[in-house]
N, C-alpha and C positions, 0 to 999 in steps of 0.2 A: 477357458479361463487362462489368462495369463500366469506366469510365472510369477512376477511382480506380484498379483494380487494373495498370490501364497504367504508371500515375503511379510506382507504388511501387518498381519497380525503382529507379527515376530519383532517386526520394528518399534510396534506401537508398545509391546514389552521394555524395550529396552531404553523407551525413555521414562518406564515408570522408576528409575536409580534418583529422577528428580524429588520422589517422595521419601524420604528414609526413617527409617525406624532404630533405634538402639537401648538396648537392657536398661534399666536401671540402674541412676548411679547414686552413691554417695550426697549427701547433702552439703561436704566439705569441699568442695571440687574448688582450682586456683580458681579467681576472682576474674583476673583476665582473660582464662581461656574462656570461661561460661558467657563473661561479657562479649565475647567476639562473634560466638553463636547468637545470643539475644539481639544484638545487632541487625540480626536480617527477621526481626520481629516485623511483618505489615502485609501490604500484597505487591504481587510480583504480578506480570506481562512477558511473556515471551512469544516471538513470533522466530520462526527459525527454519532452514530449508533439511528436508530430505532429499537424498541422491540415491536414489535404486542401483542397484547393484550389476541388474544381469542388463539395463537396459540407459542407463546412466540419465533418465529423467529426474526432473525434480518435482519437490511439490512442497508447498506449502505448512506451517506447523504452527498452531495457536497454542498458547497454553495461557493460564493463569494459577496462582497459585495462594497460598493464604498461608503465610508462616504463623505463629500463636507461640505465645509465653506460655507451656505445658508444664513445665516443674523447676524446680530450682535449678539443675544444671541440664535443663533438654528444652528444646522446641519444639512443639509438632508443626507438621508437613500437610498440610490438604490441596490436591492439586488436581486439575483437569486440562489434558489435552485433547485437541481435533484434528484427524488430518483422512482427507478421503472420506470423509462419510461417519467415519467409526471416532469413537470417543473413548480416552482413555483417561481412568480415575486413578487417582494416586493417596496413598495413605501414611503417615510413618511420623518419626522423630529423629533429628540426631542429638547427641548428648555429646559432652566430655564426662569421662568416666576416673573421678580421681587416683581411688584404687587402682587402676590401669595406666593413669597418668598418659590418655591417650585419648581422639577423640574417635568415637563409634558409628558406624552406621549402616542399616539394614533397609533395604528398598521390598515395598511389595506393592502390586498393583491388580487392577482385575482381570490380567493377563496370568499366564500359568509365571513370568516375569519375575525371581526374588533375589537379591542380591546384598552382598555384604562386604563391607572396607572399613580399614584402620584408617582417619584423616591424617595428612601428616599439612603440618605448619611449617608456614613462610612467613617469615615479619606478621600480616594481617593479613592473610590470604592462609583458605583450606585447601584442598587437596582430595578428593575421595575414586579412588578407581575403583568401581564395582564388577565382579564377574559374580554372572548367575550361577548359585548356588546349590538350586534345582536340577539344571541342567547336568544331565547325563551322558556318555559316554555313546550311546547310540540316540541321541536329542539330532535331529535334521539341523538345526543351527547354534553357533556358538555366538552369545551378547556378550557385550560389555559394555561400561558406560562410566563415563565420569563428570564428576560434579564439581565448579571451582566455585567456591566462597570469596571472590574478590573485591575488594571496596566495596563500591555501591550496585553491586551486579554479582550475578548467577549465574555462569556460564553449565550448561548441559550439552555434552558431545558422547554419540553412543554409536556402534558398530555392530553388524548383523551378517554372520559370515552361512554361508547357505555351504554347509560342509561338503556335500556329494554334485557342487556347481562351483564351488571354492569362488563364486562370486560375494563381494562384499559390499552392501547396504549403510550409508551411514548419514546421520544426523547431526547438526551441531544448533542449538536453539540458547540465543543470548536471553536473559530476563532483565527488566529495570523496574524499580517501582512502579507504582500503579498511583 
């Protein structure tokens, strides 16, 4: 077996940052930061390339996804990607968090994959950098991934560093309506 195909589980982790989860907030949350998350209420398409790391091929990435009006200041996240064979489910919410005065978000997937960031805002565009939260100290590889809330699109771009090969794996999958 290839090297590559070690990699791929690890990869397919690291784009589950596109599904994100976050606490429970407040019912009082600003009016326009909640509305800027509501905003990406419907379904999403992404199609986007992996770049393997130790052997620099690509390959292909499907996903869709199903944003949902979950609570007064969250979203939930239902998503599924394809890539090689294997399929990866994605689960979560992101919220603005008044009490925090910040927006939140937790990734988990059905990868060992769980990850957490503080959104930071730009005019109307998010921001989310995730690093696996899971991940340990002797974990074979180090993810990360980040998530933009941009106008009318979703950009998802995630990294897969194979620590004891210090080759690095990375993703980048636009989304548009559906």
């Amino acid at each position: 077996m290839r090297v590559v195909n070690r990699v791929r589980p690890a990869a397919l982790a690291g784009l589950a940052m596109m599904a994100i989860a976050a606490p429970a907030a407040p019912i009082m949350a600003a009016e326009d930061d909640v509305a800027l998350i509501k905003g990406y209420v419907g379904g999403w398409r992404g199609r986007g390339e992996i770049v393997w790391g130790d052997s620099g091929e690509t390959e292909t990435i499907l996903c869709r996804m199903t944003v949902q009006d979950s609570a007064p200041t969250k979203i939930g996240v239902d998503g599924r990607c394809s890539l090689a064979g294997a399929t990866l489910n994605m689960l979560g919410t992101i919220a603005y968090v008044e009490e925090n005065r910040r927006y939140e978000a937790i990734v988990s997937s059905n990868t060992q994959f769980s990850g957490i960031a503080i959104g930071r805002r730009s005019g109307e565009n998010l921001t989310f950098a995730l690093e696996d939260y899971k991940g340990d100290d002797n974990a074979t590889y180090d993810i990360s991934a980040q998530i933009d809330l941009a106008g009318d699109e979703i950009n998802v771009s995630m990294s897969i560093t194979n620590k004891s090969k210090g080759d690095t794996t990375t993703a980048d999958v636009p989304f548009a309506r559906r």
